[in-house]
N, C-alpha and C positions, 0 to 999 in steps of 0.2 A: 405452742407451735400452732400454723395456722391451720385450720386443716384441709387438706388435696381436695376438691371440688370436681375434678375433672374436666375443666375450662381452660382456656390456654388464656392469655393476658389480655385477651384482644376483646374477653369475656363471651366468648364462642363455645360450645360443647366441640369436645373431640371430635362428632361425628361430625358436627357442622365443620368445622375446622377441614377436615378431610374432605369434604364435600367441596367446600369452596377452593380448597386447593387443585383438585379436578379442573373445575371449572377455567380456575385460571390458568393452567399447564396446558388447557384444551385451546385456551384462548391465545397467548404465545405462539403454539406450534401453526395456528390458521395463518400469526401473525409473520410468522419468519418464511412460510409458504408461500405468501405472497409475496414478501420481498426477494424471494429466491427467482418468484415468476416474471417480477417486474425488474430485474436486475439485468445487465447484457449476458451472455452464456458464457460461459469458462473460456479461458483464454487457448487457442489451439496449442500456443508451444506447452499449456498442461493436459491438452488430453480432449477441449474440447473443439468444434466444429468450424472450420475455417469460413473467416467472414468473405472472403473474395471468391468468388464461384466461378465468377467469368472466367468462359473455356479460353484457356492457355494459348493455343494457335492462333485465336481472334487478339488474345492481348499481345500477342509480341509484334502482330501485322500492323496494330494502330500505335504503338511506339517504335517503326521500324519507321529510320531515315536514313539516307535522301528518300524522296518518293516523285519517282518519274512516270510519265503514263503519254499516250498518244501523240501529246501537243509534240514531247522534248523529241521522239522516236519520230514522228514526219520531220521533225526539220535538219534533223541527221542527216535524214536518209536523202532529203533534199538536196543538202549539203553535200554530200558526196557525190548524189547526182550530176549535181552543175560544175563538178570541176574546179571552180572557184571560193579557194577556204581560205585565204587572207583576208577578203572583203569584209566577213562575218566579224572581224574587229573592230574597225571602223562603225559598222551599225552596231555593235554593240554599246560602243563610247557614246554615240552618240545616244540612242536609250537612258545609260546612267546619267549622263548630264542635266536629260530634259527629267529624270525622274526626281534629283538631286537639287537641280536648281543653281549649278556652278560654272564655274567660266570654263575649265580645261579638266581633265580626263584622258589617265593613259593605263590600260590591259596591261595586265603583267602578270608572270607564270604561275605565280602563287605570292601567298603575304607578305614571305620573308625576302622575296626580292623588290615587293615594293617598298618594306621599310629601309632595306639597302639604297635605293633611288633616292627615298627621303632623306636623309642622313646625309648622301651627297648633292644634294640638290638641297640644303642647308646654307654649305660654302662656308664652315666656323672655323675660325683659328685653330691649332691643334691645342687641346688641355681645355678646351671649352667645356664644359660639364650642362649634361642635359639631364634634367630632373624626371625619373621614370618610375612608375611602381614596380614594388619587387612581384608583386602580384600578379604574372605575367606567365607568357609565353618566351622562352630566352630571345624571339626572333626582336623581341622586340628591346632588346638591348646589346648583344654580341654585336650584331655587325656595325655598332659604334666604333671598334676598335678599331677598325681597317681604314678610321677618318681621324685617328690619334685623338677622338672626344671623350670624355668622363662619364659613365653614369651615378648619377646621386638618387640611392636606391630611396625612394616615398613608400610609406605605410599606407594601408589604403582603413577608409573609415567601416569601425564593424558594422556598423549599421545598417551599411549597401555593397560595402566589399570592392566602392570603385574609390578612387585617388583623394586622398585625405590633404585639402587645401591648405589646413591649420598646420599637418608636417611639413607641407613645401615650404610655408613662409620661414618655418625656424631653418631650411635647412640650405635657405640664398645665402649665397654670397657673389662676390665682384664677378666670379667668370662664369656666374651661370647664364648660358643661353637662352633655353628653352627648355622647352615642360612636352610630355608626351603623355596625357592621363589615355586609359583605356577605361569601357563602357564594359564592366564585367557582367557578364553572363546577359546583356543583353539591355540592363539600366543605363541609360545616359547618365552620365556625372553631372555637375555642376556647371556646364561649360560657360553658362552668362558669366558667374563667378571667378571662372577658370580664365577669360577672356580679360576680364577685369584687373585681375592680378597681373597678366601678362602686361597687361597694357600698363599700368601701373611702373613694371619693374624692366619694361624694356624687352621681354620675352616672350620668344618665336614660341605660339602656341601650336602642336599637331596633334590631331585624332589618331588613336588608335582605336578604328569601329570596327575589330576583328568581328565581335560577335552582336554587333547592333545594326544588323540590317531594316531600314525602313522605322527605325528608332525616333522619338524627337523630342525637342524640347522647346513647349512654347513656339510648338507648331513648324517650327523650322528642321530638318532631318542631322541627326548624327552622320558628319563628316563635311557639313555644311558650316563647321563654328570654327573651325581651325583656318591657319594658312595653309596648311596641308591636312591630309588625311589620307589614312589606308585601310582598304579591309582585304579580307583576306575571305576566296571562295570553295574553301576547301569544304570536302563531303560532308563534314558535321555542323555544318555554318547554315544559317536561319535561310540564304542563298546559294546550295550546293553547286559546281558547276566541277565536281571531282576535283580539281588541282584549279587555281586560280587566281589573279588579288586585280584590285582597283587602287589605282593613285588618286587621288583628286586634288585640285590644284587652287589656289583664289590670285595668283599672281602669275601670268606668263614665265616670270624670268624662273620661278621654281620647276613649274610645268617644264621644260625647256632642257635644262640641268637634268633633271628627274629622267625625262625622256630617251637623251641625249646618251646617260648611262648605260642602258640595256635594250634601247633599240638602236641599232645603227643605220636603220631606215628611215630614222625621224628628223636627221636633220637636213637633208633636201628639201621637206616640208614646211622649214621656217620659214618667215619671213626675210629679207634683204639684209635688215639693220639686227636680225640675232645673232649676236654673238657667239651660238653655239653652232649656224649653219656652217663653217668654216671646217666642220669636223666631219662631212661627206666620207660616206665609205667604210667608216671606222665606229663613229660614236665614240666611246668612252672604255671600251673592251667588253663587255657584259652583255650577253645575251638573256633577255625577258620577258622574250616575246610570247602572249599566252598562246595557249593551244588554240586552233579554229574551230573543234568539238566541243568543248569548255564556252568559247565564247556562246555557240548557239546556244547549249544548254541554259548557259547566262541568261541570256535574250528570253529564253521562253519561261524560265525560273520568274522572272524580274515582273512578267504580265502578271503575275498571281502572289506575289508575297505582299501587298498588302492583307490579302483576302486570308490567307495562311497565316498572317501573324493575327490577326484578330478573333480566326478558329482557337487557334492557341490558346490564345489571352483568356478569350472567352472561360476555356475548358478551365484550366489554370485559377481564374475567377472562381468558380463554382465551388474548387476544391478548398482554396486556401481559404475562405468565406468563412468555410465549418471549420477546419482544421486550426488555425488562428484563436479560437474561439478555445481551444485547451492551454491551460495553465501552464506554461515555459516555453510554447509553440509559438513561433513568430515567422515573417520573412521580411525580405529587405526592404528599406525605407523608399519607397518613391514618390516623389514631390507632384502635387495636384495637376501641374502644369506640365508633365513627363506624356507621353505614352511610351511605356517600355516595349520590347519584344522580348522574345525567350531563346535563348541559345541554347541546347543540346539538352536541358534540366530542369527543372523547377528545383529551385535550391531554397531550405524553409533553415531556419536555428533554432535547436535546441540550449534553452536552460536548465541545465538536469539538476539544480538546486530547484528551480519553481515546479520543475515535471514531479521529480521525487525520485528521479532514478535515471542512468548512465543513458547514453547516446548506444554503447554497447547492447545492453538492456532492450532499449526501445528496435533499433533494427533487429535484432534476434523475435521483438515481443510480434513485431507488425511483419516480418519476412514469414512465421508462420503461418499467419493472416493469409498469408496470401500477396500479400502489398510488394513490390519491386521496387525497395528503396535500398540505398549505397551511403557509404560516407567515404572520403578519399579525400587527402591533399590536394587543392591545387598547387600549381611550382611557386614556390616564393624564393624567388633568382638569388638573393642573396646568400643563400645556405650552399650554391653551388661551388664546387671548389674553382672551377675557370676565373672566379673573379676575385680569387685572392691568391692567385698566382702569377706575379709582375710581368714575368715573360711574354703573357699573353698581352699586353698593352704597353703603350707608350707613356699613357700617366695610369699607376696605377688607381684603381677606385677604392673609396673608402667602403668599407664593406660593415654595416651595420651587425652586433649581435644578435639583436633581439627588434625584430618591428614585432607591436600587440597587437595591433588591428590585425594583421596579415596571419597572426599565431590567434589571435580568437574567435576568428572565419574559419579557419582549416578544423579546429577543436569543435566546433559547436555546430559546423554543416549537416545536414541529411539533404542527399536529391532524390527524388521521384523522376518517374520518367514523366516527358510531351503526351500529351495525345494529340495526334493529329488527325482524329474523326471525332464526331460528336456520340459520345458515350458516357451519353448522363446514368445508365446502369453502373457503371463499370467505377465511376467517380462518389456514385451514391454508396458505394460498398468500399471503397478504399476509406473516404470521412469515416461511414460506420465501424472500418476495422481501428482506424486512430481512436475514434470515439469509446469502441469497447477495454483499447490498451491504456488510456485514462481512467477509466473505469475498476481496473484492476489495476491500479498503479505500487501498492503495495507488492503484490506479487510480482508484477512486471519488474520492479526493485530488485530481487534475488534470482532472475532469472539468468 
């Protein structure tokens, strides 16, 4: 047998052995110290310090919209002044036109009557089918029905969450008319493309720029690419004017139609040889006429939204820079040639296979932060029961199961709120707070 030495294999004495083991238990614990110091702090929803400090009262004032101030309040008050509140129409049309760049322009009370104008101011057979996404606001396909038209619900691309060109093509046939894409959340679609296809297949192309005010593509403005176009100036819209919408027109004889419906003041104002002038007195039954408070608001909103959407962008810019820059964190696709605007949101996707953990997860991780993010459905029309109920139409529409695009937008969304002041604090601690729930992505997993 050999005999015990008192050396451990390493051929150390015991004491040395002990010794050096000290040494390096001393050397470990400095080491895991410092990565403890160099690491972000514990996550608030376990216990530790919220990354967003910015006082509460200052954050909801700089995410608080509409935002009126002096200019919109003198010209009220002007306006009731002078007695004369029809006029403020007329100047207002004329404003969108020259900011727009189009031939005709007509005020109307809010969106969902100017896509009602639109629709009849179309003039399509009855069973005409107009390709729309289901991605939508209903206004922008119900009041199809009351012109006996189809709509043929479009999936919209996950990518950017606006009108998926590759669905419209599989989904033409002989009676489709026209296509209606809408600029969601404030991204222009494709419209050169959109244009193309139209032209291509015989099909009336119209904007829906609910939420792309001062929007463009290739330098030309959303609502400027269509034969028509409508937006809509309701309080949450990038140009609030509280209740409100715009038509815009690139052909008299739609203009005219469109007009003729819900103002019945507008056809004394034709010309000799329109055929809608004949309709004195009456119009078409439909009253649309916007409000004369609305309009000014309009007018004085309309001086400053370029200025307001590039605040935005700006802020927006800053955030999503950093944010982007974590693993399953994305936002929407926009083409080099775009400049977007922002409607109500900054809307980013989660890939909770790339993050490492649920969409659930993550707002509970970053709401303790501090951060003021949401996730929510938008409507996607087709799940609504109205449109697979015959009664309600004269052809009825084929109603899709399943659009993917429109179910993998709704599934994978998170929105943040606008800033609408420059609050580079406030943007530096929301990235910080995403950046620390990356960080602890493991835990952030079982949260």
């Amino acid at each position: 047998m050999k005999k015990h030495t008192g050396r451990n294999p390493t051929g150390c004495s015991r004491r040395d052995f002990v010794a050096v083991s000290a040494v390096a238990a001393a050397g470990l614990a400095a080491a895991s110290h410092a990565i403890r110091a160099n690491a972000p702090e514990g996550l608030a929803a376990s216990g530790g310090s919220k990354t967003v400090t910015f006082p509460g009262p200052r954050h909801s004032a700089i995410t608080r919209w509409p935002r009126y101030g002096p200019a919109e309040k003198q010209r009220l008050h002007e306006l009731i002044d002078s007695n004369q509140f029809y006029e403020e129409l007329p100047r207002f049309e004329q404003d969108w036109k020259a900011y727009h760049n189009v031939p005709f322009v007509k005020s109307h009370c809010n969106g969902t009557s100017v896509l009602t104008s639109m629709f009849f101011a179309l003039d399509l057979p009855p069973g005409s089918e107009i390709m729309v996404p289901s991605y939508t606001f209903f206004a922008t396909i119900l009041p199809m029905r009351f012109f006996q038209y189809v709509p043929i619900f479009i999936d919209i691309d996950p990518r950017t969450a606006c009108f998926d060109l590759e669905h419209a093509a599989k989904e033409l046939t002989s009676r489709t008319r026209a296509m209606v894409p809408m600029h969601s959340w404030g991204l222009p679609c494709d419209m050169d493309r959109i244009n193309q296809f139209g032209k291509d297949h015989g099909l009336i192309v119209c904007e829906d720029a609910a939420h792309a005010h001062g929007a463009s593509l290739q330098g030309k403005k959303m609502g400027a690419w269509g034969e028509i176009a409508i937006f809509s100036l309701q309080m949450s819209k990038p140009l609030p004017a509280i209740e409100g919408g715009v038509g815009m027109y690139q052909r008299r004889e739609y203009y005219e139609r469109a007009a003729a419906f819900g103002h019945y003041e507008d056809p004394p104002k034709f010309s000799a040889d329109s055929p809608y002038r004949q309709y004195v007195g009456t119009g078409f039954g439909q009253k649309y006429r916007m409000h004369p408070f609305a309009a000014a608001l309009a007018r004085e909103q309309l001086k400053g939204l370029d200025a307001r959407n590039d605040l935005v962008r700006r802020q927006v810019r800053q955030l999503n820079d950093r944010l982007t820059q974590l693993p399953g964190l994305t936002e929407p696709f926009c083409r080099p040639d775009v400049q977007r605007v922002y409607y109500d949101r900054n809307m980013l996707f989660l890939d909770e296979a790339k993050a490492g953990f649920s969409r659930a997860s993550l707002l509970r991780a970053v709401g303790a932060e501090g951060v003021r993010a949401s996730s929510g459905d938008y409507p996607e029309q087709h799940k609504y029961r109205i449109y697979s109920e015959g009664k309600w139409w004269h052809h009825a529409p084929k109603v899709p199961q399943v659009l993917k695009g429109c179910a993998q937008v709704n599934r994978s969304c998170i929105y943040l709120p606008l800033f609408y002041e420059e609050v580079p604090e406030l943007i530096e601690q929301y990235a910080k707070a995403f950046e620390k729930v990356w960080a602890h992505r493991t835990q952030v997993a079982k949260l």
